[in-house]
C-alpha positions as CSV (number, residue, x, y, z in Angstrom):
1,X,-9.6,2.3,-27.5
2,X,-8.6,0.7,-30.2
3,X,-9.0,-2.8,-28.9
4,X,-12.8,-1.7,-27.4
5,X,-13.4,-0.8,-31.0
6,X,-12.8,-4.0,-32.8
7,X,-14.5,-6.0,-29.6
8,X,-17.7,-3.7,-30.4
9,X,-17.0,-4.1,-33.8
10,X,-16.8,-8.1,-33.5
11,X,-19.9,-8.5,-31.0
12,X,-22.0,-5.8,-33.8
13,X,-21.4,-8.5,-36.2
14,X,-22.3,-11.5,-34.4
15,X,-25.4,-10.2,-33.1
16,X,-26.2,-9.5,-36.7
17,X,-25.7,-12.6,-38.2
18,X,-28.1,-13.9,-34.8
19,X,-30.5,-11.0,-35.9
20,X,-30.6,-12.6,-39.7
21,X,-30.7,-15.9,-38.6
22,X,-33.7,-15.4,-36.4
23,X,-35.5,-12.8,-39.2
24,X,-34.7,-15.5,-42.0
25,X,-36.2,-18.6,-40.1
26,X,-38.5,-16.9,-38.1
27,X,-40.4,-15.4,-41.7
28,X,-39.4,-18.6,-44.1
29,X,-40.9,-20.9,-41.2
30,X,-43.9,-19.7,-41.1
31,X,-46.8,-22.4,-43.2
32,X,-46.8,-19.5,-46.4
33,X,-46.3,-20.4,-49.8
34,X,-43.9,-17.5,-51.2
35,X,-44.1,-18.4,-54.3
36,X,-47.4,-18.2,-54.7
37,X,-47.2,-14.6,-53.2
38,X,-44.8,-13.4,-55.7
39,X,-46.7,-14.6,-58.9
40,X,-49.8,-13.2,-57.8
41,X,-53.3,-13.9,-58.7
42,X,-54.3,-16.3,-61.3
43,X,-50.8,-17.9,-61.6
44,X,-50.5,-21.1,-63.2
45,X,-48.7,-24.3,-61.8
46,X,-46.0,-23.9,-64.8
47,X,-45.2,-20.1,-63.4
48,X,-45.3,-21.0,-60.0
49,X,-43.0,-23.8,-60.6
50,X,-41.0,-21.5,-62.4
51,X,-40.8,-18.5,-59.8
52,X,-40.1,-20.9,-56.5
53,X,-37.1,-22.8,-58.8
54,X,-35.5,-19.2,-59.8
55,X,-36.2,-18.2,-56.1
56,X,-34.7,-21.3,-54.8
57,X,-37.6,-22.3,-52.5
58,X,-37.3,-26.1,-53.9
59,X,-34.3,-26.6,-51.8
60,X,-33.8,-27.7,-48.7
61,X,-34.3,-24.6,-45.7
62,X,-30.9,-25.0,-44.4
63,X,-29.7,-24.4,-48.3
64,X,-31.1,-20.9,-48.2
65,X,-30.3,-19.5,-45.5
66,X,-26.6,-20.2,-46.4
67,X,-27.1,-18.8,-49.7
68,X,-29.3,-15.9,-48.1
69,X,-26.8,-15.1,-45.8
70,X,-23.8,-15.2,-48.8
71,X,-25.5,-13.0,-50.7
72,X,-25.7,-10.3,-47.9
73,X,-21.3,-10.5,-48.2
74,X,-20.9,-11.5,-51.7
75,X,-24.0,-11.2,-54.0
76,X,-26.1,-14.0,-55.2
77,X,-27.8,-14.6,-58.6
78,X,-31.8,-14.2,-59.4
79,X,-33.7,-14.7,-62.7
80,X,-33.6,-10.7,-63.1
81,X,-30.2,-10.4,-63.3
82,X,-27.1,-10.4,-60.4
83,X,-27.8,-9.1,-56.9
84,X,-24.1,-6.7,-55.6
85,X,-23.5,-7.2,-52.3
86,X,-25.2,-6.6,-49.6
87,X,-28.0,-8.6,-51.2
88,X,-31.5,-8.7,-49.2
89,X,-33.3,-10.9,-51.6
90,X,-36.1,-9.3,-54.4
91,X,-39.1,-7.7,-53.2
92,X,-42.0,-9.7,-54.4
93,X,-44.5,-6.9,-55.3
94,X,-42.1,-4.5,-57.2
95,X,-39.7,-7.0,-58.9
96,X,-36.6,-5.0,-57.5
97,X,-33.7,-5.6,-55.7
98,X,-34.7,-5.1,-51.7
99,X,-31.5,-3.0,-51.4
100,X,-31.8,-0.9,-53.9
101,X,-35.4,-0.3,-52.4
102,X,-34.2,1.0,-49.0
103,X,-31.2,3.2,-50.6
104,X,-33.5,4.8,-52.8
105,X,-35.8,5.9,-49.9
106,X,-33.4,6.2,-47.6
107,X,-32.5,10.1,-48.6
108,X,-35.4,10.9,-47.7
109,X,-35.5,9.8,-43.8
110,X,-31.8,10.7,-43.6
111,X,-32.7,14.2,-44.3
112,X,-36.1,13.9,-42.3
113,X,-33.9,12.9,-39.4
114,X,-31.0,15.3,-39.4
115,X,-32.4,18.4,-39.7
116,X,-35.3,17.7,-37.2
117,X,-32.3,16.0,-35.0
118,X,-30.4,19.6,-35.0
119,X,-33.3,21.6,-34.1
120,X,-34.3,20.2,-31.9
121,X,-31.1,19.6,-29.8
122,X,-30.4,22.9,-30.3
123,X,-34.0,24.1,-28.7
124,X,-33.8,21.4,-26.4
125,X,-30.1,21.9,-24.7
126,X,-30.0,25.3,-24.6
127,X,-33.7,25.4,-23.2
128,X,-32.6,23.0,-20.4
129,X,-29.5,24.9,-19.8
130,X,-31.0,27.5,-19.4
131,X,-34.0,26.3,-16.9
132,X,-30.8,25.1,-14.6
133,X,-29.0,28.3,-15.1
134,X,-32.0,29.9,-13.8
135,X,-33.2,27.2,-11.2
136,X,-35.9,28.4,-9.3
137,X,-37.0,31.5,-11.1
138,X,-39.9,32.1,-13.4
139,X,-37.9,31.5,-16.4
140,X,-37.2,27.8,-15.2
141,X,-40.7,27.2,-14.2
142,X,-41.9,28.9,-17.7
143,X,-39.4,26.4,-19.5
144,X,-40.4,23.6,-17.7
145,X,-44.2,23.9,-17.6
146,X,-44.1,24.5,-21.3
147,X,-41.5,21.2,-22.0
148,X,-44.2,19.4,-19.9
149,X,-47.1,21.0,-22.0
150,X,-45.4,20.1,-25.5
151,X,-44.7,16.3,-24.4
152,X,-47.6,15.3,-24.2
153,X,-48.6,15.9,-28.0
154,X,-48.0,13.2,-30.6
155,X,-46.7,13.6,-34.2
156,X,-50.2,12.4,-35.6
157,X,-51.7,14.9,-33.8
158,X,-50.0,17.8,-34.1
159,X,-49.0,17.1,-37.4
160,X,-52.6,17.0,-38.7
161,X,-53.4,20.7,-36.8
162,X,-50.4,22.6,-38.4
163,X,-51.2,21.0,-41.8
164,X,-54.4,22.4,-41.5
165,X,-54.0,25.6,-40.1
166,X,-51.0,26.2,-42.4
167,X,-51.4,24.4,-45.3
168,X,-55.1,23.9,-46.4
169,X,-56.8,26.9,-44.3
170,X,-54.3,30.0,-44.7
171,X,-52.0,28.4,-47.6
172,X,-49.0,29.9,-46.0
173,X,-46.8,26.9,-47.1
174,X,-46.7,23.9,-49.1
175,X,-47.6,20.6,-48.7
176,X,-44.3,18.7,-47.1
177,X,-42.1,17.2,-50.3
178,X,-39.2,16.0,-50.7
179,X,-36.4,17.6,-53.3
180,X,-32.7,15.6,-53.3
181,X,-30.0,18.3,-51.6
182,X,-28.1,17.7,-54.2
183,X,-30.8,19.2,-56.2
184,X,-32.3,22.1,-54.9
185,X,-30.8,22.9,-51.3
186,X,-33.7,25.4,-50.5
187,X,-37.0,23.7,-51.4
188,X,-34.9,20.3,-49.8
189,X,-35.2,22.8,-46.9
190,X,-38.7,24.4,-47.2
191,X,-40.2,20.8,-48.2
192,X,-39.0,19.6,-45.2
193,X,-39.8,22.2,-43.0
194,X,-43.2,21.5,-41.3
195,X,-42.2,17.8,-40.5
196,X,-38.7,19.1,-38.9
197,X,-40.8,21.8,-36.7
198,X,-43.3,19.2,-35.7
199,X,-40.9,16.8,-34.5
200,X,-38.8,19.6,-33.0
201,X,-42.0,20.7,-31.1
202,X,-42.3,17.5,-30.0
203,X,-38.5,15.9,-29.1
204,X,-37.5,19.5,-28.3
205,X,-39.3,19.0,-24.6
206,X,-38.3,15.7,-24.1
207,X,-34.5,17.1,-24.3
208,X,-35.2,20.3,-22.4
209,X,-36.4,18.1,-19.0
210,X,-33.5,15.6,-19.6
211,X,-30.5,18.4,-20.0
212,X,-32.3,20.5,-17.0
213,X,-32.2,17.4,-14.7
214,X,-29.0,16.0,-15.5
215,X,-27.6,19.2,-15.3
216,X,-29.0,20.1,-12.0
217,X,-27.9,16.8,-11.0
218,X,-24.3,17.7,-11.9
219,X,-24.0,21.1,-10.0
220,X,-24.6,19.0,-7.1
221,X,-21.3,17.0,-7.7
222,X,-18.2,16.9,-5.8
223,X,-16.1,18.4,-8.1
224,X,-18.5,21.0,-9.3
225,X,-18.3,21.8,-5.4
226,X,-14.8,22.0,-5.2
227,X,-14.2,24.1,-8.8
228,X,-16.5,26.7,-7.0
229,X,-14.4,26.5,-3.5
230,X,-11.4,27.3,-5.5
231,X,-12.9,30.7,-6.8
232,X,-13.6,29.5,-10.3
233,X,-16.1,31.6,-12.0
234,X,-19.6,30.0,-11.9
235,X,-20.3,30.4,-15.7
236,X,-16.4,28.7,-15.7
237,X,-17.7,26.0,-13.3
238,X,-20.9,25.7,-15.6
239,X,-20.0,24.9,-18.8
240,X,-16.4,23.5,-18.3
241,X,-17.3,21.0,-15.3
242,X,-21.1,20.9,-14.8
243,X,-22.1,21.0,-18.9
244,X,-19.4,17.9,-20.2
245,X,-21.1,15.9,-17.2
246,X,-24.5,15.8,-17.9
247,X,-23.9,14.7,-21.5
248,X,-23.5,11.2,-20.8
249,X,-27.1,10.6,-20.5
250,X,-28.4,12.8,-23.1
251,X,-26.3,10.9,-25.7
252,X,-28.0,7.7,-25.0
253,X,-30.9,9.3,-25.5
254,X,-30.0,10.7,-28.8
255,X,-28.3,7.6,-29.9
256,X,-32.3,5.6,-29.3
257,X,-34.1,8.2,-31.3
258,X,-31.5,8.7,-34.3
259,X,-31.0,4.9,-34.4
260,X,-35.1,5.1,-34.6
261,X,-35.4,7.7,-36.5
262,X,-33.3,6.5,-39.0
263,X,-34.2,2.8,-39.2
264,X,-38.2,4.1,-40.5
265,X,-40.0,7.3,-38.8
266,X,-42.9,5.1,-39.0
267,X,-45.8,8.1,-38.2
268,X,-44.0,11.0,-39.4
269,X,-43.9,10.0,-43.0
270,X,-47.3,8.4,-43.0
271,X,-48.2,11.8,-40.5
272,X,-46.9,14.3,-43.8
273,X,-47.4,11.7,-46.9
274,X,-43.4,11.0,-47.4
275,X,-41.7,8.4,-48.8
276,X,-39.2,7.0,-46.6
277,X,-37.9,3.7,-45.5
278,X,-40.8,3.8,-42.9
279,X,-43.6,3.9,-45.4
280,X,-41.5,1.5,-47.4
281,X,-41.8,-0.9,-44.2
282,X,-45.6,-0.4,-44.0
283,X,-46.2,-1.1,-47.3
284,X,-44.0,-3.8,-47.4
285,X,-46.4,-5.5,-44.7
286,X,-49.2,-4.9,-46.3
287,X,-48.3,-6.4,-49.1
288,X,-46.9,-9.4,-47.5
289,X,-43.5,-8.3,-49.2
290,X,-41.3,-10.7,-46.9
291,X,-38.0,-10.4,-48.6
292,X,-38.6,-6.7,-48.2
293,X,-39.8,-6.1,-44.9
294,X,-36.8,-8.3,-43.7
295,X,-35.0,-6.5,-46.0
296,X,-35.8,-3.1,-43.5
297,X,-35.8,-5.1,-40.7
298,X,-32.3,-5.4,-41.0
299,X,-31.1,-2.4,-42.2
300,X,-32.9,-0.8,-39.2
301,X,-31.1,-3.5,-36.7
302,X,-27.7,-2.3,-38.6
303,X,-28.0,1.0,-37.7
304,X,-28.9,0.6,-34.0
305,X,-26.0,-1.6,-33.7
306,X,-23.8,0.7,-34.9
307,X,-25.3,4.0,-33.5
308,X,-24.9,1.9,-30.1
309,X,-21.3,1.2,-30.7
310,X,-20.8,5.1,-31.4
311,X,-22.4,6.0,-28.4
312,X,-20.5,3.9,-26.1
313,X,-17.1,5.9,-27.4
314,X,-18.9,9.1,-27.2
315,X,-18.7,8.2,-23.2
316,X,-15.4,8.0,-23.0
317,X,-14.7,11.1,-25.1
318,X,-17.5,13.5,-23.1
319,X,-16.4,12.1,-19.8
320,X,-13.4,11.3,-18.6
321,X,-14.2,9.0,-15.8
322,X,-15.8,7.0,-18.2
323,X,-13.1,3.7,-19.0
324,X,-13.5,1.7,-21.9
325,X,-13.0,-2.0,-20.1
């Protein structure tokens, strides 16, 4: 295990080095003055001279992509101040430091993510579980017909419907916001609230067909077989055999969205007006903020990396036949 760790661990960071190397040249390449973009409108030659000497674009491109790539381990120096490691450059628009950026937003889609992550693998998994527990009968077709029903909707869409039904027509609740946990646990939780039921709406059916057919799938193996030839009680044979089994997919599937979800939920902050590393990587675009929408392009490819590395291990732990080689 231990040895499959640092491998992982090893490969992770060699594909991220190939991941910065590719975002650096691929942006810093392009025929773009970003020195110009930084000073603005109406900058003179003296400033511009200024801004592309204290962001080191006078030196060769080979030059600073060493010193780029330094500063993401040990820090580098700008005209504002020092940059702590891991230093993604200085956003061009805002004047800050592109990490500090992304941390400060990133509460925000952490929370977003977690909570709508729980509920809906709660609804999800037990709703699947229990369409194969009761394979055949209405309540399976009820569970399924309504997964399939729910799946087809979109964030955008269903967003905007309970916003208006329960927000600007009835007033029932607030619009979403964001309070730190820290803060205020229960408006964190009520603030949050519509955009965790939307996307658990929404990711909720997409788990409930995936648990019902991989667990289907698994009452149909050999050992499942031969734990209910031995006289094994079938809600024994269920959960203890049948259950662990059908995992293995499902965590893939979790680790894709959650990697996603956390590298910038894209639609469902623009979707509920939040400020999160997504709309941070819209805006950044917009703007033509390069340093900072490499900056989240990075931080997003971190945490898929890493997610991917935690999901391989989960296999080995959920299922036995699984070997780490």
């Amino acid at each position: 295990m231990l040895q499959f760790l640092i491998r992982r661990l090893t490969g992770a960071a060699v594909i991220m080095f190939l991941i910065g190397a590719f975002t650096f040249f691929l942006f810093y390449t392009i025929p773009q003055d970003f020195a110009a973009l930084s000073c603005g409108k109406n900058c003179s030659p003296e400033n511009l001279a200024v801004i592309r000497e204290n962001l080191g674009l006078d030196k060769p491109i080979t030059t600073q992509f060493w010193t780029f790539m330094v500063g993401i381990v040990a820090g580098r120096d700008f005209a504002v101040g020092h940059c702590a490691a891991p230093c993604l450059g200085v956003s061009f628009s805002s004047g800050d430091f592109v990490w500090e950026s992304i941390i400060d937003r990133f509460p925000l889609t952490l929370s977003l993510t977690i909570g709508g992550l729980i509920i809906f693998l709660v609804l999800g998994l037990g709703s699947g579980l229990l369409a194969a527990w009761k394979r055949g009968t209405k309540v399976d077709k009820l569970v399924s017909g309504a997964s399939m029903v729910l799946s087809s909707f979109q964030i955008y869409f269903l967003g905007a419907i309970v916003l208006g039904v329960l927000v600007y027509q009835t007033g029932w609740m607030e619009n979403p916001s964001y309070t730190p946990f820290t803060q205020d646990p229960l408006a964190w939780a009520t603030g949050l609230l519509i955009p965790w039921a939307v996307m658990a709406t929404i990711f909720t059916a997409q788990y409930t067909r995936m648990a019902r057919s991989t667990m289907i799938e698994q009452l149909q193996e050999e050992h499942v077989r031969t734990a209910r030839a031995k006289g094994m009680p079938q809600r024994y044979v269920f959960f203890r055999y049948a259950w662990r089994g059908s995992l293995t997919p499902i965590v893939t599937i979790i680790g894709m969205d959650l990697s996603a979800l956390l590298s910038g939920a894209v639609v469902t902050e623009f979707t509920f007006d939040l400020a999160g590393v997504g709309r941070l990587a819209v805006d950044a675009s917009v703007n033509k903020d390069l340093p900072l929408t490499m900056g989240v392009m990075l931080f997003g490819a971190f945490f898929i990396l890493i997610l991917n590395v935690i999901v391989d291990l989960a296999y080995a732990y959920i299922d036995p036949r699984v070997r780490l080689a």
